[in-house]
C-alpha positions as CSV (number, residue, x, y, z in Angstrom):
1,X,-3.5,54.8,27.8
2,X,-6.5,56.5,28.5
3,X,-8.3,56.0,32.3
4,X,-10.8,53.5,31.5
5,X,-7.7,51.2,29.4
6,X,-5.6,51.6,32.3
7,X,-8.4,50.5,34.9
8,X,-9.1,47.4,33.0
9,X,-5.2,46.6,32.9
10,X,-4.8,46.9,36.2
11,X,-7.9,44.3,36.9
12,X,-6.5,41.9,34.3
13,X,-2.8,41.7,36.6
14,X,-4.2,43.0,40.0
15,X,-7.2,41.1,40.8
16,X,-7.3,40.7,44.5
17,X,-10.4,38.8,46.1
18,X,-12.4,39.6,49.6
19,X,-11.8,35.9,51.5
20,X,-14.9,37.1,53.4
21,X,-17.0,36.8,50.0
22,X,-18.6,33.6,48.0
23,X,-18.7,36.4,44.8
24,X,-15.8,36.5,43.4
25,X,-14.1,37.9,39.9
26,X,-13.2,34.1,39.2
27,X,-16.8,32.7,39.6
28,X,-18.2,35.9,37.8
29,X,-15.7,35.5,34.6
30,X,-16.5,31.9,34.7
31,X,-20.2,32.2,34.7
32,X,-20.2,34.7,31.8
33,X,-17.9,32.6,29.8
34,X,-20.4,29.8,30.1
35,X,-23.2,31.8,29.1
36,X,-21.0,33.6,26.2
37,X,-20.1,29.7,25.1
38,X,-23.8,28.4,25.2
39,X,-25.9,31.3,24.0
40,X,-23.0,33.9,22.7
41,X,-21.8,37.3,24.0
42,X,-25.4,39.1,23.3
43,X,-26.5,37.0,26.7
44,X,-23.4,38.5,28.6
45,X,-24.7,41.1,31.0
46,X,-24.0,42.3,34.1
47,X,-27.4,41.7,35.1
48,X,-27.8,38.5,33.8
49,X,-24.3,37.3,35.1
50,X,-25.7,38.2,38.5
51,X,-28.5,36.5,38.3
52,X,-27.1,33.0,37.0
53,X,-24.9,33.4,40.4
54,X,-28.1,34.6,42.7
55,X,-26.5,38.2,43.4
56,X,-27.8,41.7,42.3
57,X,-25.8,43.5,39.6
58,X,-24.8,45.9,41.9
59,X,-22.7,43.0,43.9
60,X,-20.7,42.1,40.4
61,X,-20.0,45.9,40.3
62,X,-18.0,45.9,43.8
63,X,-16.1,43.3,41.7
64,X,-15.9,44.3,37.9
65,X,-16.7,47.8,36.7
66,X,-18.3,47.2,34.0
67,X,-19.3,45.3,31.0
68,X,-16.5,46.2,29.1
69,X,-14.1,44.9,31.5
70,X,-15.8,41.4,32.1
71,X,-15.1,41.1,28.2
72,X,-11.9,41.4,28.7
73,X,-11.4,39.2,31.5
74,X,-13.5,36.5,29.9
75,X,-11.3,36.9,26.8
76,X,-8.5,36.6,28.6
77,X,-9.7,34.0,30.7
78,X,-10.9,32.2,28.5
79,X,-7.7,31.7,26.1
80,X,-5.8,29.9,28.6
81,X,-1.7,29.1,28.1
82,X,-0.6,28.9,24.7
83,X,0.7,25.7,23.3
84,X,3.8,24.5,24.6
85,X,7.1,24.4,22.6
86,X,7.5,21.4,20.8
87,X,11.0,21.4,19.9
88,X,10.8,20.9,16.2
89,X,12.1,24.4,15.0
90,X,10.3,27.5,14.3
91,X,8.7,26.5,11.4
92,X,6.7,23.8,13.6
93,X,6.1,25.9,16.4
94,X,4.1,29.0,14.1
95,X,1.7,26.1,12.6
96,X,1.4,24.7,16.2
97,X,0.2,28.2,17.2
98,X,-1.9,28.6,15.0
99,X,-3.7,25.2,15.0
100,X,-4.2,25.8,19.0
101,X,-5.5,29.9,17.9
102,X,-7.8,28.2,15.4
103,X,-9.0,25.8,18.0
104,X,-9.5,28.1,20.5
105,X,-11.9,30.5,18.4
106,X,-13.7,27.3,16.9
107,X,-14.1,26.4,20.6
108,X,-15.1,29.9,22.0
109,X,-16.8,31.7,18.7
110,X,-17.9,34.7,20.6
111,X,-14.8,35.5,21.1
112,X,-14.8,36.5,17.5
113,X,-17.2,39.4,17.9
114,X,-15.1,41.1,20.5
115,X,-13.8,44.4,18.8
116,X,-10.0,45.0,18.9
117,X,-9.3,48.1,20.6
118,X,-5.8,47.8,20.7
119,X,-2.4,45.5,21.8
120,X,-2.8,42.8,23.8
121,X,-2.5,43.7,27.6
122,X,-3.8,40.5,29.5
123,X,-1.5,37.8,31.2
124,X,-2.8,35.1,29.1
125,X,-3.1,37.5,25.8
126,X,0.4,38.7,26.4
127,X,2.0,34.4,26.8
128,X,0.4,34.1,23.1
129,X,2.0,36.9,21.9
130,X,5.3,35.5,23.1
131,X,4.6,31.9,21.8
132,X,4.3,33.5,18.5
133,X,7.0,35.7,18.8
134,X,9.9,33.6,19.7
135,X,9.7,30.9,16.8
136,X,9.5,34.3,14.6
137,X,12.2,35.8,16.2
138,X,14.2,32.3,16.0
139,X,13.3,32.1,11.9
140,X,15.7,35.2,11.9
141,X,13.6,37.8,11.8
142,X,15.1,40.9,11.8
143,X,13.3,42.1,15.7
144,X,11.8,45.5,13.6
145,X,9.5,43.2,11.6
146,X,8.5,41.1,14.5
147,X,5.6,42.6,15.7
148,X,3.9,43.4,11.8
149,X,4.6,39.8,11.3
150,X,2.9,38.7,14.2
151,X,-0.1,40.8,14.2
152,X,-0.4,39.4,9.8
153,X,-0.3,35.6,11.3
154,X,-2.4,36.5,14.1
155,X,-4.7,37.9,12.5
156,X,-5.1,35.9,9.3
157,X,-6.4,32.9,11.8
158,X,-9.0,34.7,13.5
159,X,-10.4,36.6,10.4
160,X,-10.3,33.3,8.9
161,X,-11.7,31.3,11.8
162,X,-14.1,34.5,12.2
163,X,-15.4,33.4,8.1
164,X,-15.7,29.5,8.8
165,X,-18.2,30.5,12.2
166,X,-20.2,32.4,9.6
167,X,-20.3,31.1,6.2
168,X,-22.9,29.7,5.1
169,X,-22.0,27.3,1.9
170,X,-23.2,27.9,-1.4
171,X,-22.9,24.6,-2.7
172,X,-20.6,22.9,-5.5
173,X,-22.6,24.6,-7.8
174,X,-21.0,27.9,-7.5
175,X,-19.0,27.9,-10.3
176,X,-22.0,27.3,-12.0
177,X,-23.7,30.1,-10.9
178,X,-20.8,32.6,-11.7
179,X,-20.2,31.3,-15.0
180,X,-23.9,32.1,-16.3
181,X,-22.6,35.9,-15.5
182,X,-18.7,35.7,-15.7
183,X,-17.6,37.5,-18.8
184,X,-13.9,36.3,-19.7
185,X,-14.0,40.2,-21.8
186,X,-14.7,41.1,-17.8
187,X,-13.4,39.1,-15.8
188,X,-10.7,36.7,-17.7
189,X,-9.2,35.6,-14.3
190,X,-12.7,34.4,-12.8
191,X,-14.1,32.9,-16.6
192,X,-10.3,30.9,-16.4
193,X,-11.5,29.3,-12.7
194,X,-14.7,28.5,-13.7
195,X,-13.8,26.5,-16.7
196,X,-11.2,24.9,-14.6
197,X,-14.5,23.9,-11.9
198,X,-11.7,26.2,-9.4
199,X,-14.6,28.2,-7.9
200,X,-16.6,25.2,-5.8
201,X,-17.6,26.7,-2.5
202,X,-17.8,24.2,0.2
203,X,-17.5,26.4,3.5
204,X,-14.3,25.1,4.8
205,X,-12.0,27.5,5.0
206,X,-8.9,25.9,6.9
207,X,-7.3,24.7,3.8
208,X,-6.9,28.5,3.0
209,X,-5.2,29.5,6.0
210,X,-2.6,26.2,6.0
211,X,-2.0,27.5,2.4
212,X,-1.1,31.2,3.8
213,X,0.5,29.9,6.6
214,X,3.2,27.7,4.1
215,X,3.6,31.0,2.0
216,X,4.3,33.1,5.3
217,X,6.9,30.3,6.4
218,X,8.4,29.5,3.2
219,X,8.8,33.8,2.7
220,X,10.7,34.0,6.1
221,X,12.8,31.2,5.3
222,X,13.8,32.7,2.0
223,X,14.4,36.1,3.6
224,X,16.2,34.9,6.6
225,X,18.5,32.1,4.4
């Protein structure tokens, strides 16, 4: 972990606030969030941050580093606890993660234009990761697959919820469209979903993602039977 990676872990667990101070990291995570949620993360600055709380960047600093750490804190911040068990088996508790991970992009899109940079580190990052660990690890999972399998489900929904906060739809005449330039010679897949009227492009994408989800459940079932 190089220094930079390291000095934004240790912020994430070791936050320690001045009592002495009305600026705090709490109020200064909260504030970007809110402006990240209203106008999107290109509004998040430092300077701007300190502005919306009447300081000078150069207070946030004694606080935060740096940019790239008040990401991660508002990311991490931001995501809260993961859903609670539910007690209805494993099978229950993935679909349950991932309706509260889809809700929680939907809810927080600019979230989605954070880059990855590596494992999850954060407190509240790190509870996800074991909500979606155990019901894997409770399907029967063999534990050296655990962590591939979570990082596929993890991140089908946000690629997925990343598409449906950017698509724009093409309409129901789609199929239309393709099959004045679908050769079946080509393209005999495609020409077959045309002439079925299979291709009809209405922007929601969820339906794709409970689909994936059964066929990821239904595989570990079948592999851990």
């Amino acid at each position: 972990m190089d220094k930079s990676a390291a000095a934004t872990f240790r912020l994430l667990w070791e936050t320690k606030e001045n009592a002495r101070s009305t600026l705090s990291v709490d109020s200064i995570v909260e504030t970007a969030i809110a402006l990240a949620d209203a106008e999107g993360l290109g509004a998040v600055s430092m300077q701007r941050v300190a502005g919306e709380l009447g300081y000078t960047a150069m207070a946030l600093y004694r606080h935060v580093p740096g940019k790239n750490q008040l990401v991660a804190l508002m990311v991490d911040r931001a995501q809260g606890n993961p859903p609670a068990e539910s007690g209805l088996g494993w099978r229950a508790e993935i679909r349950n993660w991932a309706d509260a991970a889809w809700d929680f992009y939907l809810a927080h899109p600019w979230t989605l234009r954070v880059a990855t940079h590596g494992a999850p580190t954060g407190p509240n990052e790190l509870a996800w990761f074991e909500a979606l660990l155990r019901p894997l690890s409770q399907s029967g999972l063999a534990a050296e697959h655990l962590t591939a399998t979570a990082m596929f489900v993890s991140s089908s929904v946000r690629d997925l919820a990343r598409i449906a906060t950017e698509i724009v739809p093409s309409g129901s005449d789609y199929g239309d469209l393709l099959a004045e330039v679908v050769q079946a010679e080509r393209f005999p897949t495609l020409s077959s979903l045309t002439s079925a009227a299979a291709l009809e492009d209405d922007g929601d994408v969820r339906p794709a993602l409970d689909f994936g989800l059964d066929l990821i459940i239904d595989g570990l079932a079948a592999r851990t039977s």
